[in-house]
N, C-alpha and C positions, 0 to 999 in steps of 0.2 A: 643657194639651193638648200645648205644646213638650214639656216635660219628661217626662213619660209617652210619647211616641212616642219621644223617644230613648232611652229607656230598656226599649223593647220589650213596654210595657204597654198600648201602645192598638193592639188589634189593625186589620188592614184592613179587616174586616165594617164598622168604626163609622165608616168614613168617609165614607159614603154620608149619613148623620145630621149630621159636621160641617165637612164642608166649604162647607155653604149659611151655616152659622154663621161661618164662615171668613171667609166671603165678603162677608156682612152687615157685618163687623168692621175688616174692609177699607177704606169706602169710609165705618167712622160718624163722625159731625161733629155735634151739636149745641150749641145756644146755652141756659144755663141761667144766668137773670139776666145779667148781665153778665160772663159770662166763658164761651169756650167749653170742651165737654169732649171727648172724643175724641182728640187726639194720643196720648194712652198708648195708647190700644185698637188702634187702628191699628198702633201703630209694636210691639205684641207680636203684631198679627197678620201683620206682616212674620216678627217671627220664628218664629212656629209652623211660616208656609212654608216655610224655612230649616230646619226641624228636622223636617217630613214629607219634603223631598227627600233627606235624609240619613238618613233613617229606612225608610223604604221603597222597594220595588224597582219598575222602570216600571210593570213589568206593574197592582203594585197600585194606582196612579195613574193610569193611563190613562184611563177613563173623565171623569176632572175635568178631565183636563193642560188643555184650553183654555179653561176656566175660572179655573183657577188663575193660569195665564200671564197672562191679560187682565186679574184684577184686578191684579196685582201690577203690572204695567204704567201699568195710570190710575194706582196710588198713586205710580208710579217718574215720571209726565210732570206729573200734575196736582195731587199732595198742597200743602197751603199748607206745612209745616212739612218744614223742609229733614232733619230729621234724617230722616224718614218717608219722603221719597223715597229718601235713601240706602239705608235699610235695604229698600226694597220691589227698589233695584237690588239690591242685596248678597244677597237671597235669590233673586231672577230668574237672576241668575248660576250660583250654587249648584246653581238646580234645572236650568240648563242645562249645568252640569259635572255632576252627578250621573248624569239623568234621560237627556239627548239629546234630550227628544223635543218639545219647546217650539218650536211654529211660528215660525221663521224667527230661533232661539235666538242662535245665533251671530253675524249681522247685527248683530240688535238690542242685543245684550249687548256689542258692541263701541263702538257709539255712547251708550250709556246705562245709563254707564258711573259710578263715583262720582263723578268730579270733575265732570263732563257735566251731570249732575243739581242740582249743588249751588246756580247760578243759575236763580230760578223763572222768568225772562223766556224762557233757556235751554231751560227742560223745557218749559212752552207752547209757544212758538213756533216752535221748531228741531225740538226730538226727539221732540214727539208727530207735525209732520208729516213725517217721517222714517216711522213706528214706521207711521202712515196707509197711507203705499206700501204696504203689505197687509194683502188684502184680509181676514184673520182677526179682525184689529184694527179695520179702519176703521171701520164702523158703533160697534162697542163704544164706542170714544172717544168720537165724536159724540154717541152718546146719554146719556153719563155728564154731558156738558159740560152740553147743554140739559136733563137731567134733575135735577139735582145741584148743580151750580156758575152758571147762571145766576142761580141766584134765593140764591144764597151771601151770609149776613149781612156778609162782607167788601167792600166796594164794590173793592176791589182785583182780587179775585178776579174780581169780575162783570166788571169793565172788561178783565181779559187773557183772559176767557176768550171774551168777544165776540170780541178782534183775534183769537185762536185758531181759531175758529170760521170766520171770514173766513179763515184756512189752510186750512183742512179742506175748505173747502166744492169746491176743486177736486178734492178725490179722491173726491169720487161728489156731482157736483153733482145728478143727477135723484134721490136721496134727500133731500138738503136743500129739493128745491123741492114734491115731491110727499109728505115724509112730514114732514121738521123745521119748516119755517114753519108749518106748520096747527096741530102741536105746541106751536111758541112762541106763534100767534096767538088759540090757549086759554087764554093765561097773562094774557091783557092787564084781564082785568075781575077778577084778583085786589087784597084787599083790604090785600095782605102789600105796601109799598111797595119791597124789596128785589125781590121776583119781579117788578115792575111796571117798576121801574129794570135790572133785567138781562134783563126782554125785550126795551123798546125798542135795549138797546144791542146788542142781540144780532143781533134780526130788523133793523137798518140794515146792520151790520156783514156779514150773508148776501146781503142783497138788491145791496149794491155788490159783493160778488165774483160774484154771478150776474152782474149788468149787464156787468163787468170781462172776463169770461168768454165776455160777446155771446151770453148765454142768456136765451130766455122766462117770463117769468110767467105762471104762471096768470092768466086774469081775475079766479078767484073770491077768488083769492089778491091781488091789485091793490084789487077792491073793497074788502078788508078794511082793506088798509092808507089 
């Protein structure tokens, strides 16, 4: 797909068909046998981005541009594999040099940045809630974390993304108490012991920055827990 968009052979009509493809490719990770697969896919679907913002003119992007930003972004704050996050800045950049039109571009490309990127404690904890301050972003992220990355076969992953989560939760705490707990508190009678270990650690880790916050619970949400 890179190589053909820079080359002027994939026209703009078809990217209506792959940028959902794009976008799947982005964020895939699975576990086969003992080893996972996914870092290559990922870390070429940084570069395809990299090579549609060099390839094509805003206009014929527009329609995706917040798409596109947002995923490149989770892979830039929250990929496990350092090279993937670079690459996911390194084409965010690009399309923010290229394109112009990438919500709050230049902010964000200033702080999450290569070097910025390269410690994961770093991209969790600092510069996703940095990237949170807006408002295009915030939901996206939160819901990649608890959708994605809490039930993450890496116990690593599940544990920074709890304290992550416990960041986030102040930049729209009445989402995480009215729409993310109920979310997480669906996860709890799973059979998968990773998704069962990255709830509890999750829904503790929200519930103390709601308290920290001096905000209410639901009851129905109380009785659950």
């Amino acid at each position: 797909m890179a190589e053909l968009a820079k080359r002027g052979l994939l026209l703009p009509y078809r990217l209506e068909h792959l940028v959902p493809l794009l976008l799947r490719a982005l964020t895939y990770d699975e576990m086969k046998g003992y080893m996972s697969v996914g870092q290559n896919i990922r870390d070429s679907a940084c570069y395809v981005c990299w090579a549609f913002a060099r390839a094509y003119e805003p206009q014929d992007l527009q329609p995706f541009i917040k798409k596109i930003a947002t995923g490149l972004l989770i892979v830039t704050v929250f990929d496990r594999e350092i090279n993937c996050r670079r690459a996911a800045s390194a084409a965010f950049q690009e399309s923010v040099g290229r394109l112009g039109t990438f919500p709050h571009g230049i902010d964000i490309m200033t702080t999450a940045d290569f070097y910025t990127v390269g410690l994961r404690t770093n991209s969790y904890l600092i510069i996703s809630d940095f990237i949170a301050q807006f408002e295009d972003y915030t939901i996206p992220l939160i819901d990649h974390l608890v959708d994605i990355k809490t039930g993450h076969w890496d116990i690593s992953i599940r544990e920074i993304t709890a304290k992550t989560l416990n960041k986030l939760t102040a930049r729209n705490v009445d989402y995480m108490k009215s729409i993310i707990l109920n979310k997480l508190l669906q996860k709890a009678d799973s059979i998968d012991v990773n998704v069962r270990h990255g709830f509890i650690l999750a829904v503790g880790e929200i519930v103390l920055a709601i308290k920290q916050l001096n905000q209410p619970i639901s009851e129905e949400v109380e009785a659950m827990l």
